[in-house]
N, CA, C and O atoms as a MOPAC input file, in Angstrom:
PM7 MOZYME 1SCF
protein

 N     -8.63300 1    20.58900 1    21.78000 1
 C     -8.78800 1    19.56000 1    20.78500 1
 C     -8.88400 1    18.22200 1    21.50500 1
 O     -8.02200 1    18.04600 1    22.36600 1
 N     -9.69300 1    17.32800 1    21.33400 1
 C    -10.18400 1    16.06900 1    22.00800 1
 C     -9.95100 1    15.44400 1    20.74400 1
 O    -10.10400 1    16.05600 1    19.68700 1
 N     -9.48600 1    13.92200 1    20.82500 1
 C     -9.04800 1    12.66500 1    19.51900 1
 C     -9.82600 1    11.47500 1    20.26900 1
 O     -9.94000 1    11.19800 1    21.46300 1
 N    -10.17600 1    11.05000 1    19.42800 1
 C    -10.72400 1     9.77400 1    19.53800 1
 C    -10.49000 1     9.10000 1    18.47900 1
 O    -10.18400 1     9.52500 1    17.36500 1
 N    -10.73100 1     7.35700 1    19.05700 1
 C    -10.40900 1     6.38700 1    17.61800 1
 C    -11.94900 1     5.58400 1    17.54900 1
 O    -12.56800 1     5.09600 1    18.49500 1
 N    -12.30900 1     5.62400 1    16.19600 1
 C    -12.80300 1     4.81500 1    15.60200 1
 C    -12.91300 1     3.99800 1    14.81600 1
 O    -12.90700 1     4.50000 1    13.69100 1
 N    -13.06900 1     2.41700 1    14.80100 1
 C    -12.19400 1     2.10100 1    13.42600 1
 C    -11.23900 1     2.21100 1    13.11600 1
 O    -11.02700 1     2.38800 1    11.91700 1
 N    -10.07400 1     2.15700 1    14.13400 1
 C     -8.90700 1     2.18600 1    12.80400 1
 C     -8.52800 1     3.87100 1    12.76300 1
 O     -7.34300 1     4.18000 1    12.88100 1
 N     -9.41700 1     4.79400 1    12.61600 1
 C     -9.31100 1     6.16400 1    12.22900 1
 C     -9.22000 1     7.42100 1    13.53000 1
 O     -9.88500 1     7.30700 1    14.55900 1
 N     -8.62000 1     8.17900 1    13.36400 1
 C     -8.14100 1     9.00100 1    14.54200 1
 C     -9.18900 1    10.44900 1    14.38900 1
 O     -8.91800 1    11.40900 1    13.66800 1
 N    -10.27200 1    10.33600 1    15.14700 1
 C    -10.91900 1    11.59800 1    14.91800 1
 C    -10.29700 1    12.76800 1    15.96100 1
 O    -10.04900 1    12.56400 1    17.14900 1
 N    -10.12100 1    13.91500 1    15.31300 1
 C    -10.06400 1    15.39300 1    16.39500 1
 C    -11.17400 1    16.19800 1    16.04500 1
 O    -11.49600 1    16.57300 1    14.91800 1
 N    -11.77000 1    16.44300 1    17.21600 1
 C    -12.71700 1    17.49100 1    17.41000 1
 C    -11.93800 1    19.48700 1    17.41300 1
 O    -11.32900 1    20.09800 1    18.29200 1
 N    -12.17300 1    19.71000 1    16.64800 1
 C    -11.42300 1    21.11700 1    16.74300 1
 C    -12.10700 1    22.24900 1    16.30500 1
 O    -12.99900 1    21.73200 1    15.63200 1
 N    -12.30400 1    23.65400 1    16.23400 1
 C    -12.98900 1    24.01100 1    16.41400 1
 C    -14.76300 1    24.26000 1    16.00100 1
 O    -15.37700 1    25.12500 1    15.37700 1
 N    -15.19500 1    22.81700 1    16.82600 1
 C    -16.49900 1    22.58300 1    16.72800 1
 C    -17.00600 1    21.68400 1    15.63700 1
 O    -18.20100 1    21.40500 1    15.73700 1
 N    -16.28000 1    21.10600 1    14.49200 1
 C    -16.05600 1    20.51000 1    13.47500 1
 C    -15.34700 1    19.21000 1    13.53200 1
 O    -14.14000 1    19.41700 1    13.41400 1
 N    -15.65900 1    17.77900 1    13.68400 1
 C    -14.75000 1    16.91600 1    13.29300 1
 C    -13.40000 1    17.12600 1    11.91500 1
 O    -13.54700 1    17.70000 1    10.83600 1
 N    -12.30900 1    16.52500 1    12.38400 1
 C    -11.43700 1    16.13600 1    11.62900 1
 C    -11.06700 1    14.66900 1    11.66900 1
 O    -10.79000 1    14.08600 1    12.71700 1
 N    -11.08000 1    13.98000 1    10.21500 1
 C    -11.07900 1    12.86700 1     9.89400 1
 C     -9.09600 1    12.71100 1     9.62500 1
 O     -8.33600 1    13.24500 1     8.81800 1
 N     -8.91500 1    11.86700 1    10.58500 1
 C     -7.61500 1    11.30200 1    10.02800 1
 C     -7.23500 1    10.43900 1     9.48200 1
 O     -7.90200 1     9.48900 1     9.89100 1
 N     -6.25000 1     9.95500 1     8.45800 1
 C     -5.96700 1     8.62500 1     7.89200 1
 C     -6.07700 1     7.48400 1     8.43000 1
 O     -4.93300 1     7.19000 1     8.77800 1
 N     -7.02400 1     6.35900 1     8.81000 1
 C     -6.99500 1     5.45100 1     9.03800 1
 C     -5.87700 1     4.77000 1     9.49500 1
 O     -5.23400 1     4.30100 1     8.55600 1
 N     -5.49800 1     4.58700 1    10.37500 1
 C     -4.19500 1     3.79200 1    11.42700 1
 C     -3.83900 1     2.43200 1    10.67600 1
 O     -2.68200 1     2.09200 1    10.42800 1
 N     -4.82800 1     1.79100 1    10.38700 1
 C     -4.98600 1     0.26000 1     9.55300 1
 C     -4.19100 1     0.91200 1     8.39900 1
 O     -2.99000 1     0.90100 1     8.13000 1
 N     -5.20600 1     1.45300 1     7.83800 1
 C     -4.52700 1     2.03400 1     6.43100 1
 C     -2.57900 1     2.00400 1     6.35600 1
 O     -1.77300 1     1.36300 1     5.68200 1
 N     -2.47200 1     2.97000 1     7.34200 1
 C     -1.21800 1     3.57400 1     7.06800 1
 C     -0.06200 1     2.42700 1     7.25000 1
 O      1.02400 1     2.58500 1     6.69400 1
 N     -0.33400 1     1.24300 1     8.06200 1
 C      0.55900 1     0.18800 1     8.53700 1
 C      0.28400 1    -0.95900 1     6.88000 1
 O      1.12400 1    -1.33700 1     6.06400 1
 N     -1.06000 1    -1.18300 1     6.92800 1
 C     -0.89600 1    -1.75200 1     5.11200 1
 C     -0.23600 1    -1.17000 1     4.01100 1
 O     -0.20900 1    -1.83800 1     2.97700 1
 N      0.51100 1     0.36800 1     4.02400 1
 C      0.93800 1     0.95100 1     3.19300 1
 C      2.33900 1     0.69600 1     3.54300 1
 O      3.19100 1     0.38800 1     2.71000 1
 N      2.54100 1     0.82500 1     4.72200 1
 C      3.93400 1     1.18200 1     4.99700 1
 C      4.30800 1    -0.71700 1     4.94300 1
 O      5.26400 1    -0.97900 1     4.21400 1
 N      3.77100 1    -1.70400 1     5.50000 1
 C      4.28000 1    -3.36200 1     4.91200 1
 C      4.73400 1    -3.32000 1     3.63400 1
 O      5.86900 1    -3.59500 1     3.24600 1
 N      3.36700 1    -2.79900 1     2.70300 1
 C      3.29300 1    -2.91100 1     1.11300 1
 C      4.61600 1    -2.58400 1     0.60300 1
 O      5.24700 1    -3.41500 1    -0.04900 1
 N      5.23300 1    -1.02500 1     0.94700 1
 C      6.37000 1    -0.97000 1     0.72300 1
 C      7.56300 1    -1.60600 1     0.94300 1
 O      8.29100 1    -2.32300 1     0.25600 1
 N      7.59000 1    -1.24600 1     1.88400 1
 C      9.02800 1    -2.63200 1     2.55900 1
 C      8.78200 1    -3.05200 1     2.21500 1
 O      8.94300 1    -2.66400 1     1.05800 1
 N      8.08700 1    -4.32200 1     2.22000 1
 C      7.88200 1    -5.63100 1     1.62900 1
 C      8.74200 1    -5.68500 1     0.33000 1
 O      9.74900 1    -6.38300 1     0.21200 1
 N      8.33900 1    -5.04400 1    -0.42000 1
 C      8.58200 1    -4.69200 1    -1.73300 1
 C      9.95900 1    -4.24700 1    -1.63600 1
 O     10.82100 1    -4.97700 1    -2.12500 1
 N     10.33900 1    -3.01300 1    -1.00500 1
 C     11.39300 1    -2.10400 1    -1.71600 1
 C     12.77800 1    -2.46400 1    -0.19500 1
 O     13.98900 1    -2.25100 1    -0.14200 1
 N     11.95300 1    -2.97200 1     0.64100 1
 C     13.02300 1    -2.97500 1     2.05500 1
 C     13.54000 1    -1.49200 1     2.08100 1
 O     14.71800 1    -1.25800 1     2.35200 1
 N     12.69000 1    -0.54600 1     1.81000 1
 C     13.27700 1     0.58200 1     2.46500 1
 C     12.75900 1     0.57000 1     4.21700 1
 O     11.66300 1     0.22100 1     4.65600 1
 N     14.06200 1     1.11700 1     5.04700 1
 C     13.71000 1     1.75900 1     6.37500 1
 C     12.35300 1     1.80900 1     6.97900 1
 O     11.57000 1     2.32400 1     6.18000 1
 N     11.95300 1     1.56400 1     7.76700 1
 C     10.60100 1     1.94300 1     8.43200 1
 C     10.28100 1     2.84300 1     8.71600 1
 O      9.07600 1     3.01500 1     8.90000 1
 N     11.18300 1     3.86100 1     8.89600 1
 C     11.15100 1     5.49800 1     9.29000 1
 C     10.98300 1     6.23500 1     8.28400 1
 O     10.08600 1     7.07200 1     8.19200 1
 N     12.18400 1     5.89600 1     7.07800 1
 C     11.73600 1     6.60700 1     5.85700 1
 C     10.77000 1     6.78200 1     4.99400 1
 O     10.64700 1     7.59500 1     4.07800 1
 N      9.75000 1     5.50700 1     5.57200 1
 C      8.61900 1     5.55700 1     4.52700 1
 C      7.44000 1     6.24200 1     5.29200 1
 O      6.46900 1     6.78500 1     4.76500 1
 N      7.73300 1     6.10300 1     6.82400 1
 C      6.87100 1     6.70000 1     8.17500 1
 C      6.90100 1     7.60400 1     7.75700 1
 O      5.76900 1     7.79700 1     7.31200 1
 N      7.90300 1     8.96400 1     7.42800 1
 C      8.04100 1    10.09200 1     7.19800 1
 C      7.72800 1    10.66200 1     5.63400 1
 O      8.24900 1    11.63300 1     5.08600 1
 N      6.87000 1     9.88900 1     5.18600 1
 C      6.53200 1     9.87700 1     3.50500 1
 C      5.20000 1    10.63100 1     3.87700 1
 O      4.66200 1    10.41500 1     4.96300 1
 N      4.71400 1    11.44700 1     3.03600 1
 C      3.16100 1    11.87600 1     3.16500 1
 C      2.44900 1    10.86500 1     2.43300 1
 O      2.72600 1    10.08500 1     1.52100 1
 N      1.26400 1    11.18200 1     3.25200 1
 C      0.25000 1     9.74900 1     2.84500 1
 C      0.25900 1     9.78100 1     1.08000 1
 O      0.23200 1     8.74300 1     0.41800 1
 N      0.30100 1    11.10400 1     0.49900 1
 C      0.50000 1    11.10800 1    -1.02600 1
 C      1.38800 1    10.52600 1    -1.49300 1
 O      1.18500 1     9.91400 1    -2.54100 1
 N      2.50400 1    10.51200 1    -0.96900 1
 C      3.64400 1     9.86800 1    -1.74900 1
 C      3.80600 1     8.38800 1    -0.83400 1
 O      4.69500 1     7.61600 1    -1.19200 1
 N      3.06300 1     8.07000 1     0.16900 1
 C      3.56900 1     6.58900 1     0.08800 1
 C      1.95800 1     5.90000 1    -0.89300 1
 O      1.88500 1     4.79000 1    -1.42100 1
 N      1.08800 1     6.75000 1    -0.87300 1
 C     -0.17900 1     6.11900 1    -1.78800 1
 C      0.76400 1     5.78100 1    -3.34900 1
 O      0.57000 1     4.68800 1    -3.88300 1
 N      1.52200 1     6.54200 1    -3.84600 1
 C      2.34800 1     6.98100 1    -5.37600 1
 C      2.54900 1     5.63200 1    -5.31900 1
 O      1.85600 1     4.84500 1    -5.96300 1
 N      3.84800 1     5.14900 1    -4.27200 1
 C      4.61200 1     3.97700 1    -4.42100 1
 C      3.63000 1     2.60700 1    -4.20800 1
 O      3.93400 1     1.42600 1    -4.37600 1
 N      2.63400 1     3.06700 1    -3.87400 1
 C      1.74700 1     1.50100 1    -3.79400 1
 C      1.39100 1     1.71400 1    -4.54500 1
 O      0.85400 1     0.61800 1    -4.70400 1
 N      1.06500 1     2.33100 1    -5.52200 1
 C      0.76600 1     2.09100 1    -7.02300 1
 C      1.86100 1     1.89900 1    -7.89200 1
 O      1.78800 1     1.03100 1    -8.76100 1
 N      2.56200 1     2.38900 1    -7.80300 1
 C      4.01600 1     2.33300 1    -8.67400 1
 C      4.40100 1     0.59700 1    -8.99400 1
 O      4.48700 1    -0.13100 1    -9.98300 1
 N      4.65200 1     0.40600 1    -6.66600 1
 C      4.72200 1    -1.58900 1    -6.98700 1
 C      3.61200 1    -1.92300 1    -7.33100 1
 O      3.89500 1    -2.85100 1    -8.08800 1
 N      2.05000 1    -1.81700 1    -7.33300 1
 C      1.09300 1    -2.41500 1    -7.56300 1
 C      1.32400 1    -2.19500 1    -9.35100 1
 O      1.38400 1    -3.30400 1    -9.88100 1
 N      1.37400 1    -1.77700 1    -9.72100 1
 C      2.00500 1    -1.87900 1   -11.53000 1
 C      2.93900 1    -1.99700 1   -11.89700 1
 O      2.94900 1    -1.81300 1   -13.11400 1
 N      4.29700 1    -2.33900 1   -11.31400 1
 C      5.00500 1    -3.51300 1   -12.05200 1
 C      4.56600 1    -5.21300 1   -11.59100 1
 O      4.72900 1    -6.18800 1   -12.32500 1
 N      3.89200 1    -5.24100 1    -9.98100 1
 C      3.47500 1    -6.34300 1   -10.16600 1
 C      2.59900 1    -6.99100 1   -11.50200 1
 O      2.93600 1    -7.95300 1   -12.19300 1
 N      1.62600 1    -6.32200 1   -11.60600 1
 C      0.68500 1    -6.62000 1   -12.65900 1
 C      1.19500 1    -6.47100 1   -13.84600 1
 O      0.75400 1    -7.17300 1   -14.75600 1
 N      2.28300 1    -5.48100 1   -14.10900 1
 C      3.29900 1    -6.00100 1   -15.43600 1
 C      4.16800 1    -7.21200 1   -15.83800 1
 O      4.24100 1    -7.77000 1   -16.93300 1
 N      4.94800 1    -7.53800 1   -14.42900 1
 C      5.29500 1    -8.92600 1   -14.55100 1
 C      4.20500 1    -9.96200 1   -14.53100 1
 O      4.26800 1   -10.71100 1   -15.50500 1
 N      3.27000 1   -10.20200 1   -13.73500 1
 C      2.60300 1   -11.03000 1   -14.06100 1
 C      1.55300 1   -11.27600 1   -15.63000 1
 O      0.88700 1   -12.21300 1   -16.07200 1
 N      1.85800 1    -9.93800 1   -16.07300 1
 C      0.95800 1   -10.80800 1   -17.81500 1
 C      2.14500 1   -10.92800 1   -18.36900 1
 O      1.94100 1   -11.60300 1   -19.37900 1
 N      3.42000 1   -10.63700 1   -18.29800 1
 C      4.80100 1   -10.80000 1   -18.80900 1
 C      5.09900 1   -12.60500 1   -18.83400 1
 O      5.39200 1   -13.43000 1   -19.70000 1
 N      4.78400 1   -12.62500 1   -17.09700 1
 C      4.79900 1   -14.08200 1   -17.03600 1
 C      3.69200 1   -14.84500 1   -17.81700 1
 O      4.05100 1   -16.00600 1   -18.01500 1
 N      2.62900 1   -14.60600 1   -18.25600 1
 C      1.26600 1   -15.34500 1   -18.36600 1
 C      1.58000 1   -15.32900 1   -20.05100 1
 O      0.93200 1   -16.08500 1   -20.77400 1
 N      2.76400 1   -14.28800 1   -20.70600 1
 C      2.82000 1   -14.95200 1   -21.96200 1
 C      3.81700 1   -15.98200 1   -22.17200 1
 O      3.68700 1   -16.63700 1   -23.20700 1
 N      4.73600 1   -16.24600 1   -21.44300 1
 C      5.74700 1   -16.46800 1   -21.49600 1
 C      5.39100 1   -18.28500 1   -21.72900 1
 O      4.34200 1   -18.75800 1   -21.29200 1
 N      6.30400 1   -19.04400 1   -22.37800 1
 C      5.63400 1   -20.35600 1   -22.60900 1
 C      5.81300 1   -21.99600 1   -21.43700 1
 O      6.75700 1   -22.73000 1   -21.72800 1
 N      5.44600 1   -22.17000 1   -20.94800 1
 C      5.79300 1   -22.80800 1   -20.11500 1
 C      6.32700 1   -24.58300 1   -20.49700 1
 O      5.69500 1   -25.43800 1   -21.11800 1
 N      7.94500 1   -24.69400 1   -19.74400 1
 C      8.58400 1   -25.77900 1   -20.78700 1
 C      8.39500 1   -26.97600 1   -20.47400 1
 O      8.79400 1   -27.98100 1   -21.06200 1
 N      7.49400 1   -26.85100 1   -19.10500 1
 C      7.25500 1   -28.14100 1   -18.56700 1
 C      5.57200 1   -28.69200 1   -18.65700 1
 O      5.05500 1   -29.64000 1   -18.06600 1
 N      5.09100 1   -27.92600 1   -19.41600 1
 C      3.75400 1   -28.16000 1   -19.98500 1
 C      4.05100 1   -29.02400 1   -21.12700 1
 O      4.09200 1   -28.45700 1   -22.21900 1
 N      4.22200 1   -30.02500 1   -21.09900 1
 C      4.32700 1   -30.92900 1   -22.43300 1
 C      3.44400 1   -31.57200 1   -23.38700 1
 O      3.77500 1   -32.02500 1   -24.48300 1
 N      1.67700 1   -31.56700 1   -22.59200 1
 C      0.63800 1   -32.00500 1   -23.47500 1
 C      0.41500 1   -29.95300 1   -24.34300 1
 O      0.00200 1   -29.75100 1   -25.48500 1
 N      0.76500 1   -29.04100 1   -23.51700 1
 C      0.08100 1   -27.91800 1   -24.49600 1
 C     -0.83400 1   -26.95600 1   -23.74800 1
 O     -0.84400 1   -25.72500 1   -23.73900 1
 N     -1.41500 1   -27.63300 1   -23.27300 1
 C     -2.69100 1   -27.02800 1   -22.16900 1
 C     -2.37700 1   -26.05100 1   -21.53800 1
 O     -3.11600 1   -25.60600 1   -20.66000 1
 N     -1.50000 1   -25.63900 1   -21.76900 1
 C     -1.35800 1   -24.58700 1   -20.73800 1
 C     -2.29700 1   -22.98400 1   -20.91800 1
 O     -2.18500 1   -22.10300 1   -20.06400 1

């Protein structure tokens, strides 16, 4: 088996067939996204399959976007002409 990188992505040659691996970029924007968010461990989320750390970037990516139209109804008290 021979690996090479392209892009970001870890190819193995194996028998006679490329194999495409998860993008290296990818996996470090997933694993920030979390922490960032949840401050879990760096290891624990390392050891997440790409399925279940994809879950949790959607999970925070929709309560973000829940709080923010939460916020966008909410009335703002220092808007005093209205405009808001």
């Amino acid at each position: 088996m021979r690996s090479r990188v392209r892009g970001g992505s870890r190819f193995f040659i194996r028998n006679g067939g490329p194999l495409v691996a998860y993008p290296i970029d990818r996996i470090y924007e997933e694993v920030g996204f979390i922490a960032y968010y949840f401050h879990w461990p760096h290891d624990d989320i390392m050891n997440m399959d790409h399925r279940e750390r994809r879950r949790w970037c959607d999970e925070i990516s929709k309560m973000n976007r829940k709080l923010n139209e939460d916020s966008d109804r909410r009335d703002n008290p220092f808007d005093v002409f209205g405009k808001r």
